[in-house]
C-alpha positions, 0 to 999 in steps of 0.5 A: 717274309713277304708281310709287311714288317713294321720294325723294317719300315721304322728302321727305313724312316730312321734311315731316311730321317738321318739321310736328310739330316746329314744333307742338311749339314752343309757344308762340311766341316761346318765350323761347329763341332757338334754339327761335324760330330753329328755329321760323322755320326750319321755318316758312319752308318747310315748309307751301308744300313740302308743298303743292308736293309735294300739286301734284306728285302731284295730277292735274287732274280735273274732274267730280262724280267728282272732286269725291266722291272729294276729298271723301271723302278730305279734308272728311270727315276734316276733320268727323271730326278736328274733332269730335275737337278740339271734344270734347277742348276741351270736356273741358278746359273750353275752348269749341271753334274755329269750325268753319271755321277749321280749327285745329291743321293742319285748315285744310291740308285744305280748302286741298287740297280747294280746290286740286285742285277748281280745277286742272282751270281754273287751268292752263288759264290764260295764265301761271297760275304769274306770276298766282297769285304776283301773287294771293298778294301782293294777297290780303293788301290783302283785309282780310275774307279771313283764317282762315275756310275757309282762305281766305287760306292757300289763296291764299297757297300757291297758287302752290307747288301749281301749281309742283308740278303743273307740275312733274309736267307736266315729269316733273321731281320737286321733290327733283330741281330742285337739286343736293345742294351748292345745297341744303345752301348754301341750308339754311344760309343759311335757319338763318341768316336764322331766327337773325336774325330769331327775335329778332323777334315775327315769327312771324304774318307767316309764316303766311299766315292773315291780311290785312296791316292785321292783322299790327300791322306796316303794309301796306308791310311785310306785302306786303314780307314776303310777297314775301320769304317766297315767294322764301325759300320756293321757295328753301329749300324746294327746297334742303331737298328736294334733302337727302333720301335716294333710298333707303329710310329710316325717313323713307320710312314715315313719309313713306308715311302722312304723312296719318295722322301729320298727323291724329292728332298734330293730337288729341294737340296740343290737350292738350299746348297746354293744358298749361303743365307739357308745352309749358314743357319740351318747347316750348323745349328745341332738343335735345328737339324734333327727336327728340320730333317724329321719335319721334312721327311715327313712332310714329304711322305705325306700322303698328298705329297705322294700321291701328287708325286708318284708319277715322278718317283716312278715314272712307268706304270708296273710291267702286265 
């Protein structure tokens, strides 16, 4: 379990190719179709595998330890990197987010501080997958819990985290649930769903980040909506991880240093979403956006932009 998997680190380099992407879109919706359809595709699955895959490959550790290290290695980045965002937004004019909610990715980083702080417990708990399903859908009749310390998101996606880690239970990986032909059927059929849908100002449902009341849409449909996002989710997702190659791969460095990738293209995000002139061409040109965002990603985990940055992806050297 503890050799590096190369299959995980490609479906990490997809994952993090498609959170650039989806980014890069802007705004939202765009005014193009195809660049809407492409958003809502991304958006339907790429955040829950990512946490699926954080669940697959996080161990349940308790203890003052446990709680150092995850500290280190998420909170301290997620002061670092909003430093970053609050100092380019002042420098643009703009007054900076509140610092609890985790703007421009931020917010994934104390979703898996949280998460791997509470497995230890969690799987301990009859049924945990079924109840934090459950969980997920009563969350948004919660109208207080939304964007602060990632609250909502964190409960949301919960239930792809221990899917993951009972994954790992199983020593069966998440590139390894379906076979290739499913996958492939099953991405189609998700580019066809975001087509339909990206005629709709759809987008704040697939987010997670809200209470139902505050989707404009009513309650029934918020928590329908959900429902369905989370069997989309688990069903594309693992259809789209089944995709990518065993070997290695210009996905596999990318995959392998997706942390910095995350971090570093969230800095890069704040000019570029102040920037009319950048996100009007690049935002909705669909043949722009799929190499941009595989350029970029790479680019950023590149050696010499790693080891340039790797004081400020982790600020603190590891633990004696």
């Amino acid at each position: 379990m503890d050799a590096r998997n190369t299959r995980i680190d490609n479906a990490k380099g997809l994952l993090i190719i498609l959170v650039v992407m989806g980014h890069l879109i802007w705004p939202v919706p765009s005014g193009d179709r195809a660049a809407d359809g492409l958003y809502f595709f991304v958006y339907f699955f790429h955040m829950p595998m990512f946490a699926l895959i954080s669940g697959y490959l996080s161990r349940a550790e308790a203890g003052r330890a446990a709680l150092v290290r995850n500290g280190r290695l998420l909170l301290v980045p997620y002061v670092v990197f909003f430093a970053l965002h609050a100092l380019a937004l002042r420098l643009m004019g703009e007054t900076p987010y509140p610092f609890l909610q985790g703007h421009y990715g931020l917010w994934y980083l104390l979703s898996l501080f949280c998460w791997r702080m509470l497995l230890p417990y969690v799987r301990r708990v009859p049924l945990a997958l079924s109840a934090s399903i459950v969980l997920a859908l009563a969350v948004g009749f919660v109208p207080f819990i939304g964007l602060d310390l990632s609250l909502s998101r964190t409960v949301v996606l919960l239930p792809f985290f221990l899917a993951g880690h009972r994954m790992r239970e199983k020593g069966r990986a998440p590139t390894e649930v379906l076979s290739r032909p499913a996958g492939a059927a099953l991405v189609v059929a998700g580019l066809v769903l975001a087509w339909l849908v990206s005629g709709y100002a759809f987008q704040t449902l697939v987010y997670g980040n809200a209470p139902y009341s505050a989707l404009g849409a009513g309650v029934g449909v918020g928590f329908t909506a959900r429902a369905i996002q989370l069997a989309v989710a688990f069903g594309l997702g693992l259809g789209a991880l089944a995709l990518v190659p065993s070997g290695e791969s210009p996905l596999t460095r990318i995959g392998r240093h997706s942390l910095h990738v995350y971090l570093l293209h969230s800095v890069l995000l704040v000019p570029y979403r102040h920037w009319p002139s950048a996100y009007g061409f690049l935002g909705s040109t669909v043949w722009l956006l799929v190499p941009a965002a595989f350029v970029l990603a790479y680019v950023l985990a590149s050696p010499l932009v790693v080891r340039w940055t790797c004081r400020l992806v982790s600020p603190l050297p590891p633990a004696r």
